[in-house]
PALO-151542 format. One record per residue: residue in one letter; x, y, z of N, C-alpha, C, O in turn. Coordinates in steps of 0.02 Angstrom, whole numbers, padded with zeros to 5 digits, always signed. Layout:
BEGIN
AXYZXYZXYZXYZ;...
end
This chain:
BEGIN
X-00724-02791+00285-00680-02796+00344-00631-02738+00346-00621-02705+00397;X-00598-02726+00284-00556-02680+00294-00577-02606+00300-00540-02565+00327;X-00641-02588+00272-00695-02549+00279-00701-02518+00338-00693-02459+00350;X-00723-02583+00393-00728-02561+00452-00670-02552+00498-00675-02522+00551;X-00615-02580+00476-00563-02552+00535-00535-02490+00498-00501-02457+00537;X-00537-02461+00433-00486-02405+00408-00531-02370+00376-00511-02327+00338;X-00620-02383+00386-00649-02302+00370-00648-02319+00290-00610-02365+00275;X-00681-02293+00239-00684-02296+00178-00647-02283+00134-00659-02301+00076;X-00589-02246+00152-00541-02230+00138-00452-02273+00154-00392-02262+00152;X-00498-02323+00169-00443-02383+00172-00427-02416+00093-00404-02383+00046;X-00441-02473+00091-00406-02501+00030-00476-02503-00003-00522-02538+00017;X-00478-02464-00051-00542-02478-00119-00511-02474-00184-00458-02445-00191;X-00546-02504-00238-00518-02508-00298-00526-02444-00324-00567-02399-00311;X-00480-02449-00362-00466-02372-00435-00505-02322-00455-00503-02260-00450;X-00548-02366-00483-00607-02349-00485-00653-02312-00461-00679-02268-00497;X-00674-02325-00386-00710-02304-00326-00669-02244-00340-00693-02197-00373;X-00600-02244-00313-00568-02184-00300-00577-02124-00333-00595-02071-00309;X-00563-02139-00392-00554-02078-00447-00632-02053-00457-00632-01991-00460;X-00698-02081-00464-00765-02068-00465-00778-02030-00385-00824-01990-00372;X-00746-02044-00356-00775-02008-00269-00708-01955-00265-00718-01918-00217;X-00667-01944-00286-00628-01910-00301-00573-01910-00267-00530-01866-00271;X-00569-01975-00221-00510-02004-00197-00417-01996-00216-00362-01982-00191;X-00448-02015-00275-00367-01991-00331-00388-01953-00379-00442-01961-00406;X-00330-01888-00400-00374-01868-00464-00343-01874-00502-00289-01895-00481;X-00346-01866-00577-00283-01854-00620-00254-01808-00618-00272-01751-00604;X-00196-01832-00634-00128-01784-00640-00136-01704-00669-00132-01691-00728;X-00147-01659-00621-00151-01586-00614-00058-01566-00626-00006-01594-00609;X-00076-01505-00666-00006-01458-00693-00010-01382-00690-00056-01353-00720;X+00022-01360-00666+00016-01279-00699+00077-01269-00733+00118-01314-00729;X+00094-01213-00768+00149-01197-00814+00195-01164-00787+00187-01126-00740;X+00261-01177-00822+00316-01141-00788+00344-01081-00815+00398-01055-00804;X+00281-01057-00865+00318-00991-00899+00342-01004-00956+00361-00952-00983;X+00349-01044-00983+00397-01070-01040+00360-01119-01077+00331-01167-01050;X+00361-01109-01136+00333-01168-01155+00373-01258-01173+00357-01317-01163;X+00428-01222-01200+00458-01272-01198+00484-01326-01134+00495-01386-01140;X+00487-01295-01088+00491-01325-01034+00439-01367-00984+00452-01410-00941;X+00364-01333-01011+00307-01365-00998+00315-01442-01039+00308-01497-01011;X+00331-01432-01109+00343-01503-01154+00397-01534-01108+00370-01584-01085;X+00459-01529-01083+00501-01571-01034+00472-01608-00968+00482-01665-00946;X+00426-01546-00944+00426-01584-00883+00356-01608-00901+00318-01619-00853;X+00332-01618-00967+00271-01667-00970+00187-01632-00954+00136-01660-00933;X+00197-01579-00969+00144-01536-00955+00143-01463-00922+00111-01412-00936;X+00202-01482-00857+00203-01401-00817+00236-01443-00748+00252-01502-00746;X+00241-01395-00695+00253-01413-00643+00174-01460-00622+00120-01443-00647;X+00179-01508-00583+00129-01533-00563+00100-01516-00484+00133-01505-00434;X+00072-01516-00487+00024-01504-00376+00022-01554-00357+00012-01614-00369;X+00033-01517-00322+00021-01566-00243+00109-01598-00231+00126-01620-00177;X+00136-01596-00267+00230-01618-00265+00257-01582-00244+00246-01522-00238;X+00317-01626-00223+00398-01585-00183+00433-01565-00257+00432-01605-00304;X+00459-01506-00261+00490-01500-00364+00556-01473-00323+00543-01441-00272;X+00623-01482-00340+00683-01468-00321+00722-01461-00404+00733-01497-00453;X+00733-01389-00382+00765-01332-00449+00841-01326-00417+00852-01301-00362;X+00887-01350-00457+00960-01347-00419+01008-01317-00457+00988-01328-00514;X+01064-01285-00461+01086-01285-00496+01159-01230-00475+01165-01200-00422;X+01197-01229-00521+01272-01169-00495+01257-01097-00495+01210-01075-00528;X+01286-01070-00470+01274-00992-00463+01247-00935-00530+01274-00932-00586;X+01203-00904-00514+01179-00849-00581+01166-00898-00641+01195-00906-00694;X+01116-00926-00614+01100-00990-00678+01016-00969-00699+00993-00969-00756;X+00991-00958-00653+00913-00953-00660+00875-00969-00618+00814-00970-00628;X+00901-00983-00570+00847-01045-00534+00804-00988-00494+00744-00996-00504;X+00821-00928-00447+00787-00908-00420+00712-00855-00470+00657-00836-00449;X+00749-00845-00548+00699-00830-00594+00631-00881-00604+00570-00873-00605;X+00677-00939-00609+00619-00998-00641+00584-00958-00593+00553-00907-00605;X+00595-00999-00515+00513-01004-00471+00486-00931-00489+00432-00933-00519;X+00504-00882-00480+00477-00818-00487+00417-00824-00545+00358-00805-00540;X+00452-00858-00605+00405-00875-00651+00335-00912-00638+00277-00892-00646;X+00360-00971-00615+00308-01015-00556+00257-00976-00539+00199-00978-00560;X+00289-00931-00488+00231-00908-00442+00180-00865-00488+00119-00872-00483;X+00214-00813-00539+00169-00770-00587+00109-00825-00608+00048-00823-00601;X+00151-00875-00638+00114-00930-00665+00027-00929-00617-00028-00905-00632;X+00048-00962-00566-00009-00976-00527-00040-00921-00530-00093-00922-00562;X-00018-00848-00494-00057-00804-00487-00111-00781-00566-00166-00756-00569;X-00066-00803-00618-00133-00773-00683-00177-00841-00685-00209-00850-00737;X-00181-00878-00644-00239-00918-00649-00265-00919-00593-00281-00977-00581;X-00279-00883-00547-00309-00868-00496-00296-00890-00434-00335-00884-00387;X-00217-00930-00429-00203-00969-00360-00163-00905-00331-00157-00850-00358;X-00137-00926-00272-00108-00889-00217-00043-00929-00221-00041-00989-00237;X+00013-00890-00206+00081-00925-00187+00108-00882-00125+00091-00828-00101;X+00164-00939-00105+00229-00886-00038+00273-00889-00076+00280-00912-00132;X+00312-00858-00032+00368-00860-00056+00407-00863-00001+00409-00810+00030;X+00454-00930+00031+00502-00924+00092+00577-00886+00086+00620-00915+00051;X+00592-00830+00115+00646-00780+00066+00709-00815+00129+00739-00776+00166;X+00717-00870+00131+00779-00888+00187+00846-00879+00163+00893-00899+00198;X+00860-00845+00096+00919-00796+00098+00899-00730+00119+00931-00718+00170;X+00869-00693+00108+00846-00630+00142+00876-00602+00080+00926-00569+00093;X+00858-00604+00006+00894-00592-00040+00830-00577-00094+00839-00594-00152;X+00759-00544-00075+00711-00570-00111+00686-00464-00156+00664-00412-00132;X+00704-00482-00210+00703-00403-00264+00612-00376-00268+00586-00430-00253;X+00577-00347-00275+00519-00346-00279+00487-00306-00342+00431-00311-00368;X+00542-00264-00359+00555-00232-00438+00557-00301-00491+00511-00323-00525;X+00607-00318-00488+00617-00380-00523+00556-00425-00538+00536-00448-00591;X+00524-00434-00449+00487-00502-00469+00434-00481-00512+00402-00520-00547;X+00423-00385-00507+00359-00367-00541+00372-00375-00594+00322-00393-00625;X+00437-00369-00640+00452-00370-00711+00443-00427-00726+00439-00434-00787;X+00433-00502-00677+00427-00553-00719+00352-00576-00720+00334-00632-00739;X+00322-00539-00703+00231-00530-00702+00196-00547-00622+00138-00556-00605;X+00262-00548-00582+00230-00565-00493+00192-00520-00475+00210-00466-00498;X+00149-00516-00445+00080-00493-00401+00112-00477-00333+00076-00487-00284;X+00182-00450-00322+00195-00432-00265+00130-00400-00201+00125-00424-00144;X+00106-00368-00216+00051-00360-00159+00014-00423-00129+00008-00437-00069;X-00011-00458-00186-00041-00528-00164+00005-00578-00165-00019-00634-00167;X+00073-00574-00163+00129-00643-00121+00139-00635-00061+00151-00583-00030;X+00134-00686-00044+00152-00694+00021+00194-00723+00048+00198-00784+00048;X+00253-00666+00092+00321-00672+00091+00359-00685+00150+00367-00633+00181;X+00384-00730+00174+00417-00721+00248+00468-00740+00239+00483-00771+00189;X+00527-00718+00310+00608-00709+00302+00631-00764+00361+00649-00749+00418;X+00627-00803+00344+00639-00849+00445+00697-00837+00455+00736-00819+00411;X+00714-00848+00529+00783-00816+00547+00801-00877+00569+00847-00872+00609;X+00773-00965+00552+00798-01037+00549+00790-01069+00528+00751-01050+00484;X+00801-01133+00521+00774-01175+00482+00707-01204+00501+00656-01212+00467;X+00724-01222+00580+00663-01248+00600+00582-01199+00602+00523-01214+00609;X+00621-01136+00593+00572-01098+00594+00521-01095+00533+00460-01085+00529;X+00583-01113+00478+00546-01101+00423+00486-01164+00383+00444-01160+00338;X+00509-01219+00428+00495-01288+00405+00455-01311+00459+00408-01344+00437;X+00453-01307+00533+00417-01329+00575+00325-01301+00572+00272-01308+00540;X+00356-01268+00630+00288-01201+00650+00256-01226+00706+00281-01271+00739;X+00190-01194+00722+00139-01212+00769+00080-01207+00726+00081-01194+00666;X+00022-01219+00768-00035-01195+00736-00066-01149+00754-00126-01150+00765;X-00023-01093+00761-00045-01017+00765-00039-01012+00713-00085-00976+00694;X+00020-01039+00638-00027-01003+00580-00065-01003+00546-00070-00958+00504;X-00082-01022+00548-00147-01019+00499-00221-00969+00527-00254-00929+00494;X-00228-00983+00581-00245-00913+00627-00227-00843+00597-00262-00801+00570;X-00149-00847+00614-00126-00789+00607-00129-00760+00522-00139-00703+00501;X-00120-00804+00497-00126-00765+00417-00185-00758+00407-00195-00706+00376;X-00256-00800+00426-00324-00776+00434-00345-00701+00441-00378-00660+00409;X-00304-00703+00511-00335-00625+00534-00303-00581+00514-00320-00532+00547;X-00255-00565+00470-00224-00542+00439-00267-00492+00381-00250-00439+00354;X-00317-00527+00377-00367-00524+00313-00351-00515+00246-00340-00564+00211;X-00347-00432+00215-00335-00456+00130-00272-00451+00124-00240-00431+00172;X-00234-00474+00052-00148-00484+00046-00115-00411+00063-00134-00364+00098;X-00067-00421+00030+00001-00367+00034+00018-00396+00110-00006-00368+00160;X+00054-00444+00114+00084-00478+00190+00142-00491+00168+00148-00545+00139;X+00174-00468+00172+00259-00453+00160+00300-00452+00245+00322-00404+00276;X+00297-00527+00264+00293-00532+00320+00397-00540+00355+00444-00560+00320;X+00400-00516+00432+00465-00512+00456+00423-00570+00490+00362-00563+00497;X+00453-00625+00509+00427-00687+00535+00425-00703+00599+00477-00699+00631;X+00354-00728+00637+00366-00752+00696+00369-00828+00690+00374-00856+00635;X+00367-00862+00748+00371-00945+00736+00311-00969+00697+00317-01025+00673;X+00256-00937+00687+00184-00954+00658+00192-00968+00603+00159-01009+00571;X+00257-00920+00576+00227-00928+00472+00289-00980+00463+00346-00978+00485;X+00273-01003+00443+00299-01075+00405+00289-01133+00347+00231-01131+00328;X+00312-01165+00326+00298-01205+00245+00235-01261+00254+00191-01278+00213;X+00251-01285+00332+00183-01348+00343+00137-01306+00351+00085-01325+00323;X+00131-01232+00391+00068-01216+00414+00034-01186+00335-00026-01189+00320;X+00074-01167+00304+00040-01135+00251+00022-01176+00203-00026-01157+00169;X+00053-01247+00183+00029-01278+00152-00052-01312+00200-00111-01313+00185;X-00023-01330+00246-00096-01386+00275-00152-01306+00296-00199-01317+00334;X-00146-01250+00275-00203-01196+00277-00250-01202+00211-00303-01171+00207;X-00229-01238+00167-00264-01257+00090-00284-01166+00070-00340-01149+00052;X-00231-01120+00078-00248-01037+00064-00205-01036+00005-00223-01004-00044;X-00139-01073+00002-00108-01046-00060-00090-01125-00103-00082-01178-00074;X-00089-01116-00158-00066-01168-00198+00013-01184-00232+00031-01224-00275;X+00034-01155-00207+00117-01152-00209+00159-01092-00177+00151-01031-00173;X+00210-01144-00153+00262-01147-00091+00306-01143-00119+00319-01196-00147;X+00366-01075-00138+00417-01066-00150+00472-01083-00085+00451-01054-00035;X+00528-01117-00070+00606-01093-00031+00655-01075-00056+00691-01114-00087;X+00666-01026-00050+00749-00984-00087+00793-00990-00032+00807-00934-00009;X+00815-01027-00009+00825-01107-00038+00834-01144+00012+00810-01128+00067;X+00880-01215+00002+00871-01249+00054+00938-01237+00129+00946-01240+00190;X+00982-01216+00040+01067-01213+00094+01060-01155+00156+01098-01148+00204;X+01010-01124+00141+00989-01051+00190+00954-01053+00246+00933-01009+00284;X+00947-01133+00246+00896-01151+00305+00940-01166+00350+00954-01226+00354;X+00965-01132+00384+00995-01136+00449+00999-01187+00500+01006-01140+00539;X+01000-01230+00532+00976-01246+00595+00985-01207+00646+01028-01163+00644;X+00941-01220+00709+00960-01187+00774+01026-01199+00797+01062-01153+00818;X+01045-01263+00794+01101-01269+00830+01179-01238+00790+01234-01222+00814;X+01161-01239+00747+01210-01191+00692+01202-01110+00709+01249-01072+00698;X+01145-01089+00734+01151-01009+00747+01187-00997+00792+01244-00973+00791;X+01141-01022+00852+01185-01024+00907+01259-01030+00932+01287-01001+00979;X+01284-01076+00885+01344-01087+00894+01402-01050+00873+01382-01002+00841;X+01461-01051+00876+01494-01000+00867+01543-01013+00776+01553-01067+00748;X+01554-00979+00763+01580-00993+00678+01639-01048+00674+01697-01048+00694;X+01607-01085+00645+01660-01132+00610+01654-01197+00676+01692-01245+00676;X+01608-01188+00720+01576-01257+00759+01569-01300+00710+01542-01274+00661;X+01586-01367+00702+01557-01429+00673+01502-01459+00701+01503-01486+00757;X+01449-01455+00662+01397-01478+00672+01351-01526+00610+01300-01512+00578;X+01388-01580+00609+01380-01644+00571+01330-01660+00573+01305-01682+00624;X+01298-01655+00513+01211-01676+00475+01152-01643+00495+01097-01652+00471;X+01168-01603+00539+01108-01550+00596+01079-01525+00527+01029-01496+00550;X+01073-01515+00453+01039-01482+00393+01007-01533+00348+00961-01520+00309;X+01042-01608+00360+01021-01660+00330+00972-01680+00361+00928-01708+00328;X+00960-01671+00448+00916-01710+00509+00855-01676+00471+00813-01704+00435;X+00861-01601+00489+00792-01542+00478+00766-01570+00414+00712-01599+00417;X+00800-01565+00354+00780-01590+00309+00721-01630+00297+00660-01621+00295;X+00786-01704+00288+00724-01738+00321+00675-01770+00373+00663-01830+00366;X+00647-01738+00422+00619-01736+00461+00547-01686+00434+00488-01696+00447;X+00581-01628+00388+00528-01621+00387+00487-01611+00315+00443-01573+00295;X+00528-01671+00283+00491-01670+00223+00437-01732+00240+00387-01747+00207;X+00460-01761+00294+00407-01838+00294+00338-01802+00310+00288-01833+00293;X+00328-01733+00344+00288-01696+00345+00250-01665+00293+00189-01665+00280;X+00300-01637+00266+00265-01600+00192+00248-01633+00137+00208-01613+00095;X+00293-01710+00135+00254-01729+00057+00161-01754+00066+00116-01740+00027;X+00154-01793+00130+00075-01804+00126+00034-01740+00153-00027-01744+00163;X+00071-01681+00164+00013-01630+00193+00008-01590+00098-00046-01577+00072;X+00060-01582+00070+00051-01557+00010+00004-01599-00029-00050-01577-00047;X+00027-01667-00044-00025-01732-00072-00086-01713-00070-00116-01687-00117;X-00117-01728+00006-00196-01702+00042-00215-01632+00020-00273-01614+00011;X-00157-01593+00010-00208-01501+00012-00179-01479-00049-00177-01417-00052;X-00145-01524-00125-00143-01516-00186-00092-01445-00176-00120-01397-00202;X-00054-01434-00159-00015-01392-00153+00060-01387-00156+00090-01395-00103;X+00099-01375-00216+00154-01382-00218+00222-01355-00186+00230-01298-00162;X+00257-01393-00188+00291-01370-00139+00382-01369-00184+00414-01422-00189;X+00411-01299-00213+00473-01297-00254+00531-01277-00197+00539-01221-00174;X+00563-01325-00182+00635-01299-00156+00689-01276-00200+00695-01305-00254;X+00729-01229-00184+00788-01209-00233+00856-01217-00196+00872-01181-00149;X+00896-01267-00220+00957-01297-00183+01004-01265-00232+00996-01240-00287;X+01061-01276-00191+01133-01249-00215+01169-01310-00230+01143-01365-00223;X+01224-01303-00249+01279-01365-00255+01342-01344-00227+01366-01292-00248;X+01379-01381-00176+01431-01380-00169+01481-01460-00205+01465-01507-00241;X+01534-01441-00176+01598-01493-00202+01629-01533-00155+01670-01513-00114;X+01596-01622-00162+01641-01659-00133+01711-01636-00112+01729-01577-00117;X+01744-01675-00093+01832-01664-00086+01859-01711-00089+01827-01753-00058;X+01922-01739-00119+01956-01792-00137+01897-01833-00169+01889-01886-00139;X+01849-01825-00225+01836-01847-00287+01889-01866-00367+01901-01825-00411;X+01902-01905-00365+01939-01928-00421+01908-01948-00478+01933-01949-00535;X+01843-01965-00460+01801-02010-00553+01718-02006-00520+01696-02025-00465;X+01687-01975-00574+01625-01948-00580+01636-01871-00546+01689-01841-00541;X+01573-01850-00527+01566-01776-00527+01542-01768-00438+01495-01790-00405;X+01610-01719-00420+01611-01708-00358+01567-01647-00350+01589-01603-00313;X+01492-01635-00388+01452-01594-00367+01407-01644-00310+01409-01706-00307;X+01364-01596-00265+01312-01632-00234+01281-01571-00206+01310-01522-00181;X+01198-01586-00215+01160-01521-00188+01175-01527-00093+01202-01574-00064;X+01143-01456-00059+01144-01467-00009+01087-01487+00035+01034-01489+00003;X+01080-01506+00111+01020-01521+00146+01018-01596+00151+00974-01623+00184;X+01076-01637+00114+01057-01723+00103+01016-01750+00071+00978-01722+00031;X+01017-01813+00085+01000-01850+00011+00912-01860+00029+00881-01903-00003;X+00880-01823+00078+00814-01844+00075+00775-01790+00014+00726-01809-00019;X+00798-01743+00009+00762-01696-00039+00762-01746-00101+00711-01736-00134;X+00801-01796-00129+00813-01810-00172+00757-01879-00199+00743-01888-00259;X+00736-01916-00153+00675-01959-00128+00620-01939-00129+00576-01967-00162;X+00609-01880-00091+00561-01856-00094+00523-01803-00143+00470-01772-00141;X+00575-01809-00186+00553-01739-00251+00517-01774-00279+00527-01831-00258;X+00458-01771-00337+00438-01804-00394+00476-01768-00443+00491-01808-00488;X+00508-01689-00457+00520-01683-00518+00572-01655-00463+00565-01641-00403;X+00637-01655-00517+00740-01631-00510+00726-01589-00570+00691-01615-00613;X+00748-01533-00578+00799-01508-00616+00841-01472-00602+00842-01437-00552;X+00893-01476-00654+00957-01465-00661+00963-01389-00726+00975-01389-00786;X+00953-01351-00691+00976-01278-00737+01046-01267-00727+01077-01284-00677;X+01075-01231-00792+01129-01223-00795+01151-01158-00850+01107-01142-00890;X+01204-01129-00852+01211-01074-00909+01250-01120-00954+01292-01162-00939;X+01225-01099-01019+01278-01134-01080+01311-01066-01103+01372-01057-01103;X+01268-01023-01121+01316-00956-01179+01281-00911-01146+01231-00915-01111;X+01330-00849-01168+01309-00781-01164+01247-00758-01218+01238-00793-01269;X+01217-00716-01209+01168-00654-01263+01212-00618-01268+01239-00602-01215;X+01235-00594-01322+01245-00512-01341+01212-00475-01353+01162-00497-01381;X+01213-00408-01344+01170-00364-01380+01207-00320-01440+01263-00335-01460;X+01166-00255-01469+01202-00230-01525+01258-00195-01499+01289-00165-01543;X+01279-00190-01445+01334-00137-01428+01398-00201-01380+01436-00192-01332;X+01386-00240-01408+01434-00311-01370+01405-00329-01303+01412-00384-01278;X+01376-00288-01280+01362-00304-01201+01313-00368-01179+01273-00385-01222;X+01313-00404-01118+01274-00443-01122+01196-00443-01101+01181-00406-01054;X+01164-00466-01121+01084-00426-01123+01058-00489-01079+01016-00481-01035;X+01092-00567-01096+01057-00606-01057+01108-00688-01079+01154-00704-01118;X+01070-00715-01034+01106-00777-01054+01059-00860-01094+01003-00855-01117;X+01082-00902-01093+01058-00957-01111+01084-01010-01080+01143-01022-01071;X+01009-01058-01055+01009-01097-01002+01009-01152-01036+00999-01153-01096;X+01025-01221-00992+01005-01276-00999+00952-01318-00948+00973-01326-00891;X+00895-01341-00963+00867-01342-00892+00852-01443-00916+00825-01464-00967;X+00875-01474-00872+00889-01547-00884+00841-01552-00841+00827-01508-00799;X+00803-01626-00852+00750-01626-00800+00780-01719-00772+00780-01771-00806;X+00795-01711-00720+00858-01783-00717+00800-01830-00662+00815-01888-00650;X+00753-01809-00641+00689-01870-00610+00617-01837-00610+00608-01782-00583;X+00564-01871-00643+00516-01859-00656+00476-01908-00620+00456-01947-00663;X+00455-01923-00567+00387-01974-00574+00299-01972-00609+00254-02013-00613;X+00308-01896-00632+00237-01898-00650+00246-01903-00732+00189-01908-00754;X+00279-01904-00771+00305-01895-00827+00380-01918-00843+00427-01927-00804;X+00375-01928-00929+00432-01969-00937+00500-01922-00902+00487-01870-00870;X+00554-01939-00908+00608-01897-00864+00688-01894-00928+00712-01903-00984;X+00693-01877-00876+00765-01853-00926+00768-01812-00998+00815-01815-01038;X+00722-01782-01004+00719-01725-01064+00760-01663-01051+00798-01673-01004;X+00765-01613-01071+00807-01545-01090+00774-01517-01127+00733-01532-01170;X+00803-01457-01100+00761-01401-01164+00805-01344-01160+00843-01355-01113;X+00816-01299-01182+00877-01223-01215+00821-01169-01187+00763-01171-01207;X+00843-01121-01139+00789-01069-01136+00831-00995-01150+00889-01003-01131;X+00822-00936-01172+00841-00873-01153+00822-00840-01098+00762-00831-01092;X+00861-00817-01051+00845-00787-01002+00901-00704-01017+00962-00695-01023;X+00831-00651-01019+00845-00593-01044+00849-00564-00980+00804-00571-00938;X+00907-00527-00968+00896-00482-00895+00871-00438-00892+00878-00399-00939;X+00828-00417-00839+00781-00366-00811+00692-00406-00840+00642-00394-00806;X+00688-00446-00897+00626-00480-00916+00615-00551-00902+00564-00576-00924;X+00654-00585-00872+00678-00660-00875+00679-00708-00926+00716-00696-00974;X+00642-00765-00926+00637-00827-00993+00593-00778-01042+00562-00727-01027;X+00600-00810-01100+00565-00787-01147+00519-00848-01148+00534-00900-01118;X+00464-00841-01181+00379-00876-01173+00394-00941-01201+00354-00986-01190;X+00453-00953-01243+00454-01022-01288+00523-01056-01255+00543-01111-01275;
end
């Protein structure tokens, strides 16, 4: 009965699923690090929303960089959404990125960057081979590129950079109450089952700002609202603990803390200590 009103792909046992390939097991790729692969229980996982947060000059825009190398030495494709307009290409090569084969766009909104049409996927088609280091029309976007099943991970640098329309438009210092929380989520109810379906991950990188008139607990909170936070399977929380020195006092690099504070695919709440060397990023352990 249920067969015939919802198609075979309605309610079947476990079983069925995983043999027809309905569900698969839990897929990972690595984050560059080893130790951090042991935290988050294997690696970053596919097909998930992963939200990397953390305070200023901490790491976060290294990790994904790491990410994406990641994928690319195993033969996947990544973007990269540059919605600070802040994106190094020297750099990303020092951390083993395939700059020619990323694929890069700058949206000039939020909705731009998160909506789209279905011109793209078209449009990056005819595009043909990589080096697309793209200035953005409404086409390139996070749903179209994920539901194109072309790349296997979806970088945003970041979320606080996602603009809304009605925030451009408007003139500085307009109040415009939750218009970043709406976009948000609106359009993650989009991206978590198009990523799910086309195994393609999807890493946002959020900032933190500061409650006001907080008295007891911690008046941090990322930005964009509380749907990123639902919808992530994996949080972490990077942070700087100490300086590196080098032999001449100077600092060569720092040392992170990267807390992993919600996991659904793996146990949660682990930590791990990384070095992050400047101009080379994390070191391999």
């Amino acid at each position: 009965e249920i067969e015939r009103w919802f198609g075979s792909f309605g309610f079947v046992d476990r079983f069925h699923k995983i043999t027809t390939g309905c569900i698969s097991e839990k897929a990972t790729f690595s984050s560059g690090a080893v130790s951090l692969d042991v935290a988050l229980g294997g690696g970053w996982p596919k097909g998930r929303i992963i939200e990397v947060y953390g305070p200023e000059s901490a790491g976060k825009t290294t990790l994904a960089l790491h990410a994406i190398a990641s994928i690319q030495s195993s033969g996947g494709n990544a973007a990269l959404i540059d919605a600070e307009h802040a994106f190094d290409p020297v750099y990303a090569e020092s951390l083993g990125v395939n700059v020619d084969d990323l694929i890069m766009c700058q949206p000039d909104n939020g909705e731009m960057a998160l909506e789209g049409t279905a011109r793209a996927t078209a449009a990056s088609s005819a595009r043909g081979p990589p080096n697309r280091c793209l200035r953005v029309t409404p086409a390139e976007v996070v749903d179209q590129l994920v539901r194109s099943m072309a790349v296997d991970l979806v970088c945003v640098d970041s979320v606080a950079a996602l603009v809304p329309t009605a925030e451009i438009e408007g003139e500085i210092g307009m109040i415009t109450v939750g218009s970043q929380a709406r976009l948000m989520s609106q359009a993650l109810r989009k991206l978590t089952t198009n990523a799910s379906k086309c195994n393609c991950s999807v890493l946002f990188i959020n900032q933190l700002r500061h409650k006001i008139g907080v008295m007891y607990g911690s008046p941090e909170v990322t930005t964009g609202g509380n749907a990123l936070k639902f919808y992530a399977s994996v949080r972490t929380d990077i942070r700087r603990i100490a300086r590196i020195k080098g032999s001449d006092e100077d600092d060569v690099g720092i040392r992170v803390r990267v807390k992993v504070v919600k996991n659904k695919v793996a146990r949660p709440h682990r930590q791990t200590e990384l070095d992050l060397m400047f101009g080379t990023g994390f070191s391999a352990l």
